[in-house]
Backbone as CSV, one residue per row, in Angstrom:
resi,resn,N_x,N_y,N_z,CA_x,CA_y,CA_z,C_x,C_y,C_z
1,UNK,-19.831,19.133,88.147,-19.484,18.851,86.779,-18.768,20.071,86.204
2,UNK,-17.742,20.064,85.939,-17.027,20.857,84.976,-17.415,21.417,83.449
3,UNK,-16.983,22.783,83.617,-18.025,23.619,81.868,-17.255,23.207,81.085
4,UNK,-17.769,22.264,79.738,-17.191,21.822,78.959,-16.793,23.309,77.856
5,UNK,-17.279,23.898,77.955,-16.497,24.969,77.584,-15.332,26.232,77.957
6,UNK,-14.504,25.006,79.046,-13.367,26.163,79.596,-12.467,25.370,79.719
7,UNK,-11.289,25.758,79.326,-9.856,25.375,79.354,-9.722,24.005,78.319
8,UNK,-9.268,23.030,78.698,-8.829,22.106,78.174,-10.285,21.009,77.318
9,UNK,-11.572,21.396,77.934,-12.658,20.899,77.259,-12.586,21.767,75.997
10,UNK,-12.642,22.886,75.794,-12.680,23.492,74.307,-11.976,23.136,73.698
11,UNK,-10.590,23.000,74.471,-9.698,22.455,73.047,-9.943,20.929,72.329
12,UNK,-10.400,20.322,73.113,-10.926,18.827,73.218,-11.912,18.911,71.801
13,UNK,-13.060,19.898,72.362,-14.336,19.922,71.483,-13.532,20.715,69.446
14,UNK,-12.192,21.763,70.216,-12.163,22.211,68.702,-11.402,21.174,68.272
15,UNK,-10.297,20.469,68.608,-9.459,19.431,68.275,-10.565,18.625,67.047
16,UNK,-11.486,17.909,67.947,-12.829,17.104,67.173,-13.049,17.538,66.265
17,UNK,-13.435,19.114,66.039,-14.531,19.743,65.009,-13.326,19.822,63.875
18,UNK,-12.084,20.253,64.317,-11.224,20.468,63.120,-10.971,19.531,62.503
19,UNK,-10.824,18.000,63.100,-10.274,16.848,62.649,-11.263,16.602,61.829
20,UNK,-12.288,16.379,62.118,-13.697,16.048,61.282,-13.978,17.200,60.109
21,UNK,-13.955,18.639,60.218,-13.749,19.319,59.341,-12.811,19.225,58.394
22,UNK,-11.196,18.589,58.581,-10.473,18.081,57.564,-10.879,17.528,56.854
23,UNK,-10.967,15.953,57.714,-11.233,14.998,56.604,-12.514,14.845,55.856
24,UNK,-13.352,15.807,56.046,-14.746,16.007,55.333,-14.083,16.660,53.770
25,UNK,-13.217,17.624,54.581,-12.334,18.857,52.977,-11.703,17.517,52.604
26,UNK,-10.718,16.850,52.790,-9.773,15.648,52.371,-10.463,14.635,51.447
27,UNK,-11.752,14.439,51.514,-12.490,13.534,50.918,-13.488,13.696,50.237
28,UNK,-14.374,14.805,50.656,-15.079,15.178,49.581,-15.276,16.753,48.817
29,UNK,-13.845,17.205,49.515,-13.648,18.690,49.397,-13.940,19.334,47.601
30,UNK,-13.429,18.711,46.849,-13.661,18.865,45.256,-14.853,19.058,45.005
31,UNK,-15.630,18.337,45.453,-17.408,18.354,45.485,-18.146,19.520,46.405
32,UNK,-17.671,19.713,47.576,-17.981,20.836,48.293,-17.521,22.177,47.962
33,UNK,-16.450,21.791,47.495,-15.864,23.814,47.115,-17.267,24.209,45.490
34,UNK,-16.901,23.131,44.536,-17.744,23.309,43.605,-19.430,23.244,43.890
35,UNK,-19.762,22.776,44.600,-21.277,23.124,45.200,-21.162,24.813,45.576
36,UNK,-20.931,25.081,46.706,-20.570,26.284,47.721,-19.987,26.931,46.498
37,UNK,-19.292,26.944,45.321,-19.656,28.331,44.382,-20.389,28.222,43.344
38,UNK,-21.040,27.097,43.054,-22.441,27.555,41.857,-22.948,27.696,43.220
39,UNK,-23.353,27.674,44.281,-24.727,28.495,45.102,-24.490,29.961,45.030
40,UNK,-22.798,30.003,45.291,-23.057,31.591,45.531,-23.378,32.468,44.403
41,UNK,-23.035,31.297,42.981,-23.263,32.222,41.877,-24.698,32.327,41.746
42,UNK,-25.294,31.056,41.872,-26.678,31.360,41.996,-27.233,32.148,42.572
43,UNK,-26.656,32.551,44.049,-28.070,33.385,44.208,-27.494,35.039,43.973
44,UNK,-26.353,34.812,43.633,-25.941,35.935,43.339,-26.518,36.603,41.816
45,UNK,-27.036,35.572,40.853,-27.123,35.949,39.820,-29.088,35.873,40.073
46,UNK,-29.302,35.307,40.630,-30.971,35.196,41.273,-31.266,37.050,41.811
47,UNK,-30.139,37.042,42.362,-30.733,38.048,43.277,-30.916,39.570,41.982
48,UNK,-29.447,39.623,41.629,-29.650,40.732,40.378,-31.004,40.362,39.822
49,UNK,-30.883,39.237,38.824,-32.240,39.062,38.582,-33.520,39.753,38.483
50,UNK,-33.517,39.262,40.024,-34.689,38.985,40.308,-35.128,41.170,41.098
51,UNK,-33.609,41.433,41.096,-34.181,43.394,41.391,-34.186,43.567,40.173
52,UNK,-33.308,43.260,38.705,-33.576,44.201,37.866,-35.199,43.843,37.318
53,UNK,-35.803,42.268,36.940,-37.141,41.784,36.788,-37.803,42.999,37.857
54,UNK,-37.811,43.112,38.723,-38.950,44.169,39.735,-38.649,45.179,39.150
55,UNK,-37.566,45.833,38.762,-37.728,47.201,38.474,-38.264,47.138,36.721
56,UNK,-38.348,45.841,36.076,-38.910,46.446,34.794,-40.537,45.612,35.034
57,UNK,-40.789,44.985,35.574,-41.831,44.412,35.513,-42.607,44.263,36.877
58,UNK,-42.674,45.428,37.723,-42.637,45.103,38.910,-44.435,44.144,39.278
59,UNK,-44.884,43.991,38.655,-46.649,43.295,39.265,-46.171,42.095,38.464
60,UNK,-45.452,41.712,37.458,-45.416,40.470,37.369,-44.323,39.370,37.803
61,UNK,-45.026,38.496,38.404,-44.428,37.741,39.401,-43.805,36.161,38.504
62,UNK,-44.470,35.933,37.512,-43.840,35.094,36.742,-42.574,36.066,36.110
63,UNK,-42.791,36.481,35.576,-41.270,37.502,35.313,-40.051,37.550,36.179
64,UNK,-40.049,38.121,37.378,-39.793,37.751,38.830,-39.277,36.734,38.587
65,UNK,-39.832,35.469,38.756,-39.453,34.441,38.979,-38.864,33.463,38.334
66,UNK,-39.303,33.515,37.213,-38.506,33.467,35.870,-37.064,33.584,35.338
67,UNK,-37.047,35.156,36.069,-35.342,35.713,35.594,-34.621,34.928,37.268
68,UNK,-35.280,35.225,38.050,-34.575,34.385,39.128,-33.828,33.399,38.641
69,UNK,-34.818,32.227,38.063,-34.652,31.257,37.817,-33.533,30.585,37.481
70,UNK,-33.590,31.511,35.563,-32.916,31.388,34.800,-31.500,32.224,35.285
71,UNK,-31.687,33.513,35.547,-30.345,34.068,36.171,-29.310,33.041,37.104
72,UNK,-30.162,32.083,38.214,-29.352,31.793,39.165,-28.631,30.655,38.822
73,UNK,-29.306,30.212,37.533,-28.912,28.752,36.728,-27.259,29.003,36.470
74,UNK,-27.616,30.540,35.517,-26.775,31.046,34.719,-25.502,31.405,35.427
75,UNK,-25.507,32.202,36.529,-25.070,32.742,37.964,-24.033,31.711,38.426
76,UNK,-24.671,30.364,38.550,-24.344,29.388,39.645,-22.642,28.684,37.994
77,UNK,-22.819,28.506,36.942,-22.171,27.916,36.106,-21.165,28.577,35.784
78,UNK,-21.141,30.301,35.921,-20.316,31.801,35.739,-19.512,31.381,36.642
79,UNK,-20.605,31.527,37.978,-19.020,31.456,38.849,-18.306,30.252,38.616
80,UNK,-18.478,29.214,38.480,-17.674,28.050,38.239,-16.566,28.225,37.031
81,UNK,-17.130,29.082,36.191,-15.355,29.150,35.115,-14.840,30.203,35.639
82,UNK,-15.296,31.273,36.110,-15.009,32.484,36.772,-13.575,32.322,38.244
83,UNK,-14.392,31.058,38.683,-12.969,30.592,39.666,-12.408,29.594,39.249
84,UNK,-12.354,28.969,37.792,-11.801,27.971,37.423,-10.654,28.485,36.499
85,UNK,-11.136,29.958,35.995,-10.244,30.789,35.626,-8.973,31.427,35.949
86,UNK,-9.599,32.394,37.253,-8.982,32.343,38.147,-7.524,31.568,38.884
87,UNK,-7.935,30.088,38.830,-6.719,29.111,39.778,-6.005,28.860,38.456
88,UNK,-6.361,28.923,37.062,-5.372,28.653,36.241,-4.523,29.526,35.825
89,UNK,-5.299,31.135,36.460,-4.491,32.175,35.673,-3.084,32.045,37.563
90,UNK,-3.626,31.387,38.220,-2.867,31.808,39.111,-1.520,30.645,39.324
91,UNK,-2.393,29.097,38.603,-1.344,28.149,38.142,-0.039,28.557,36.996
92,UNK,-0.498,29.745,36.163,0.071,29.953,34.818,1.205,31.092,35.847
93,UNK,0.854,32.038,36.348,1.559,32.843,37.238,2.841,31.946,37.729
94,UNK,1.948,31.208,38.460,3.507,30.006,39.042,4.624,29.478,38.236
95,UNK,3.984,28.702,36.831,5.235,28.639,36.124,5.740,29.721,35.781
96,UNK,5.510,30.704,35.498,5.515,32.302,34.684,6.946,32.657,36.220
97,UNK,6.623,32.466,37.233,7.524,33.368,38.121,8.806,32.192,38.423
98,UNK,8.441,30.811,38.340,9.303,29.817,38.092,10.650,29.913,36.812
99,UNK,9.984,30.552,35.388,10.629,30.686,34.364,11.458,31.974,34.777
100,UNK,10.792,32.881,35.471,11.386,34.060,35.202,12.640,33.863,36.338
101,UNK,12.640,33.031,37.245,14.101,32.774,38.141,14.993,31.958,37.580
102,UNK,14.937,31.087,36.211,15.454,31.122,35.718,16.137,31.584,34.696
103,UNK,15.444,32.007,33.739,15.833,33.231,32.321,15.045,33.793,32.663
104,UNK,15.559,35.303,32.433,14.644,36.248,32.153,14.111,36.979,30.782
105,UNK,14.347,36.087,29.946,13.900,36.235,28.444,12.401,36.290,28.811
106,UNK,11.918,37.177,28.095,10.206,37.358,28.599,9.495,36.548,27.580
107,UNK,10.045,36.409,26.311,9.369,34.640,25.644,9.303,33.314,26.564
108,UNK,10.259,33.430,27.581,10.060,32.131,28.158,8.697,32.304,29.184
109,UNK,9.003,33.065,30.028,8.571,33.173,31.106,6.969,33.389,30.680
110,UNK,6.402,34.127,28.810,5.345,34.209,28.838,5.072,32.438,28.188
111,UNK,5.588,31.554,27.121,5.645,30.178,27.353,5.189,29.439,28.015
112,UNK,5.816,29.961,29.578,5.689,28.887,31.001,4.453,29.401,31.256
113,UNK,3.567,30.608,31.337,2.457,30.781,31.721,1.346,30.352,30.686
114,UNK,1.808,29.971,29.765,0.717,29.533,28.814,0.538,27.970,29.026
115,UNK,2.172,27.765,28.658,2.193,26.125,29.487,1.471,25.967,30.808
116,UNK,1.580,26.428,32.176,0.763,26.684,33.114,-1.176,26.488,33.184
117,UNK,-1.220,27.731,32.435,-2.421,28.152,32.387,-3.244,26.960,31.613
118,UNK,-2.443,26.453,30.548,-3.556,25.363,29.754,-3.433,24.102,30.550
119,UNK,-2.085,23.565,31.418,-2.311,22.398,32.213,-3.014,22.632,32.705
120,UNK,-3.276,23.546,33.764,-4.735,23.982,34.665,-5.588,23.775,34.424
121,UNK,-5.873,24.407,33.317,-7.211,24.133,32.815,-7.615,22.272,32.336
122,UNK,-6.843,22.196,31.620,-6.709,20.687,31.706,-7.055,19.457,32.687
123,UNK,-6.285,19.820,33.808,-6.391,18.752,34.640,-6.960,19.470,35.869
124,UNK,-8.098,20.652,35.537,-8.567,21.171,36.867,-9.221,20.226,38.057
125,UNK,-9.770,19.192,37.563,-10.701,18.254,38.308,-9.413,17.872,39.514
126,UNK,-8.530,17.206,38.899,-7.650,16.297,39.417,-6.810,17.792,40.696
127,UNK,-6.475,19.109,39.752,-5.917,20.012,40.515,-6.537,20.711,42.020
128,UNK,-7.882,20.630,41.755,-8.735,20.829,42.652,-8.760,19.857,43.445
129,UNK,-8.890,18.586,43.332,-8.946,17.637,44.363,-7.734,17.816,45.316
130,UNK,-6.732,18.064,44.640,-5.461,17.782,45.044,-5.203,19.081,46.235
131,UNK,-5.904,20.310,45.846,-5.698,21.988,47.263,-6.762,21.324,47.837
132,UNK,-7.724,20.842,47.517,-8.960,20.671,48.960,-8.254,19.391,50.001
133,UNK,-7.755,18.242,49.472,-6.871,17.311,50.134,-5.716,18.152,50.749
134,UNK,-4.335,18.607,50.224,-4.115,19.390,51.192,-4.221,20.622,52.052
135,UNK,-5.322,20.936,51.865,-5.949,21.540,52.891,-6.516,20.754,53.895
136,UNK,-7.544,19.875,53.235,-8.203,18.694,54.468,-7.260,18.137,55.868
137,UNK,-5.766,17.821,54.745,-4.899,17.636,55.881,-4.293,17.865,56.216
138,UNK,-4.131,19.679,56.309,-3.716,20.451,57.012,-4.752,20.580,58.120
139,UNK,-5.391,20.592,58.489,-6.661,20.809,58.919,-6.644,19.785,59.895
140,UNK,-6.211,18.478,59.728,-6.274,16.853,60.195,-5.337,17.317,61.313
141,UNK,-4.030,17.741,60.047,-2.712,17.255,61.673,-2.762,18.504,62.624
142,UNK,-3.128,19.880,62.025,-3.394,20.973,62.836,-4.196,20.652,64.246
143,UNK,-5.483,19.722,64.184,-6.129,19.472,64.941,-5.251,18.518,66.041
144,UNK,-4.641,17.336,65.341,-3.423,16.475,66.313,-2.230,17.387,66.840
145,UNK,-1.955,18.378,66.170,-0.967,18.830,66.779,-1.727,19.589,67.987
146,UNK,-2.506,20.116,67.976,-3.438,21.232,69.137,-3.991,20.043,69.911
147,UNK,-4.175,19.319,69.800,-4.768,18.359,71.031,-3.502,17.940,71.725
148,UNK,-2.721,17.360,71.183,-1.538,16.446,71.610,-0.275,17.824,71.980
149,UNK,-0.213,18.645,71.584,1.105,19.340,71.832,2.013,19.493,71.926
150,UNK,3.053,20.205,72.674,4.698,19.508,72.394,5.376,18.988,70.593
151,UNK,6.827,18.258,71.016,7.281,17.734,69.739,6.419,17.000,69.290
152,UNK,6.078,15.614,70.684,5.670,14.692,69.958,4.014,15.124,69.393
153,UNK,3.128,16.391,69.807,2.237,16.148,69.121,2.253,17.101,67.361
154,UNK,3.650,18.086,67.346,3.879,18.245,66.120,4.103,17.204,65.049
155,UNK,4.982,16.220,65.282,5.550,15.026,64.597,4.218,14.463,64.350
156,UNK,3.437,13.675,65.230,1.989,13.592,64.987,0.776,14.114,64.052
157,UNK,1.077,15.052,64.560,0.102,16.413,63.425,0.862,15.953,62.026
158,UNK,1.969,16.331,61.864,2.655,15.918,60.457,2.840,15.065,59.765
159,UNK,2.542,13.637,60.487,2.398,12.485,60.153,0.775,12.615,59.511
160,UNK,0.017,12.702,61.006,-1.647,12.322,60.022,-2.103,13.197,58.778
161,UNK,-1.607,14.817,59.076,-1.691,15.630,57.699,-1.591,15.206,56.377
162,UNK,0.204,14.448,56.232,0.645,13.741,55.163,-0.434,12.621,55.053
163,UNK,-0.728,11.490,55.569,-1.379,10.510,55.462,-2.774,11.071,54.859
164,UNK,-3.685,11.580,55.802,-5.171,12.202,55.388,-4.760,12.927,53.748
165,UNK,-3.927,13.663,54.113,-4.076,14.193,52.692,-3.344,13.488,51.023
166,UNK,-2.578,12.138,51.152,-2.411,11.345,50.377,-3.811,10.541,50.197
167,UNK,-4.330,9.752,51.169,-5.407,9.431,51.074,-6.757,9.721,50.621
168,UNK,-6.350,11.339,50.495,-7.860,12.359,50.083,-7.464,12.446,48.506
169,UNK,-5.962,12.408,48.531,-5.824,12.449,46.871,-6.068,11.503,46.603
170,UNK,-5.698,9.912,47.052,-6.571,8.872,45.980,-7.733,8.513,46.299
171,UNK,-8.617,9.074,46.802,-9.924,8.676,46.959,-10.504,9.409,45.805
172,UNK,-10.365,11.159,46.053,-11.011,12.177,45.457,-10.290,11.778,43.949
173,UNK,-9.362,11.553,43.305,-8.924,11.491,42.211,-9.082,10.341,41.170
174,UNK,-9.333,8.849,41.916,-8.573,7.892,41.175,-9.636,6.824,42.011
175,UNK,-10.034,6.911,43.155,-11.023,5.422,43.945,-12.647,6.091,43.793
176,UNK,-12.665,7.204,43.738,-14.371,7.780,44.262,-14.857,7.850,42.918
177,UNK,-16.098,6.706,42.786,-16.625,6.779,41.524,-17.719,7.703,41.313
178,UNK,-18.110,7.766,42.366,-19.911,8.569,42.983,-19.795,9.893,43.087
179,UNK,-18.730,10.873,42.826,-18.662,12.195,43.089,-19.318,12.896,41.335
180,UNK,-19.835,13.742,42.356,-21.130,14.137,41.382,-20.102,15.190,40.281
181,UNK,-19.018,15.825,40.697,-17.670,16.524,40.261,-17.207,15.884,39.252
182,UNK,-17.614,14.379,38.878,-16.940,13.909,38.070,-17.593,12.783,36.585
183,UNK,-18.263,14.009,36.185,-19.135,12.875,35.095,-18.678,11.990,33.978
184,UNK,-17.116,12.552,34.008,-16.698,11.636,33.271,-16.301,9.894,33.920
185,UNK,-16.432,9.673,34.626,-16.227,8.767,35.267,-17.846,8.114,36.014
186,UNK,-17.924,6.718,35.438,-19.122,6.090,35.705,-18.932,4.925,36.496
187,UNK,-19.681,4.337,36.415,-19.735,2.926,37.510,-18.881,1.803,37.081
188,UNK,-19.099,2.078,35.673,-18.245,0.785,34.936,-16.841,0.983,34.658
189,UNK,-16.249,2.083,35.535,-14.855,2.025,35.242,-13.757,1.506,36.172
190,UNK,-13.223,0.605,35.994,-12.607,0.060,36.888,-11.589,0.634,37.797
């Protein structure tokens, strides 16, 4: 029997893991990026917490546990405007360097980053869905292109990429009623 971990079996096994790792990002990626940073804020804000609680209260353990608590609550919601901030100041940048190749009047170019920065913020739900989808299917055809190889498995790769990642945008944006990412949207909306 041949080691599935040499030569052409690994690529087999990463081909799989990547394809499946796409379309996991492609479909429910909006929901996973925003989980995976309130945790990190959480325990990031748990952990301060929960050393500065020991160093003022060190025998009490409700204290302790307490600021944990409340810190990691606090922690986990920070980071969420903290990188929601972030992609808009970096959306506002884009129009901002867009304006500035066209005029370089620095009223415009600061304009386009305000224009920028408040669409962002605006339609972050929808903007976010939209980098985790193409990422997901980058991720998709990367995997078809590395299994399949050659032209025809580039053309391939580029085909399912486009597809997975149109598909991740209308699921994640406009078909998925159940994503916890999206409370404005309930059961009864058609």
């Amino acid at each position: 029997m041949a080691d599935i971990f040499s030569g052409a079996g690994l690529t087999i096994y990463a081909a799989v893991v990547l394809l499946v790792a796409g379309l996991v990002v492609a479909f429910f990626g909006k929901t996973l990026f925003k989980v995976v940073i309130f945790i990190m804020g959480a325990v990031a804000g748990g952990a301060l917490a929960g050393l500065l609680a020991n160093y003022i209260a060190p025998d009490n353990t409700l204290c302790i546990l307490g600021g944990v608590v409340i810190a990691g609550i606090i922690g986990g919601f920070l980071a969420l405007t903290i990188v929601k901030g972030i992609l808009a100041i970096a959306v506002g940048g884009i129009f901002a360097r867009i304006a500035a190749a066209v005029s370089p009047n620095l009223l415009v170019v600061l304009v386009a980053f305000l224009i920028g920065f408040v669409l962002a913020l605006v339609f972050m739900d929808r903007l976010l869905g939209v980098i985790t989808c193409i990422s997901g299917g980058a991720m998709a055809g990367g995997a078809v292109t590395g299994f399949l190889g050659g032209a025809a498995g580039q053309f391939a790769g580029l085909a399912v990429g486009a597809i997975v990642a149109l598909a991740g945008i209308y699921y994640q944006n406009w078909k998925h009623k159940g994503d916890l990412s999206r409370p404005d949207k309930d059961k009864s909306d058609s």
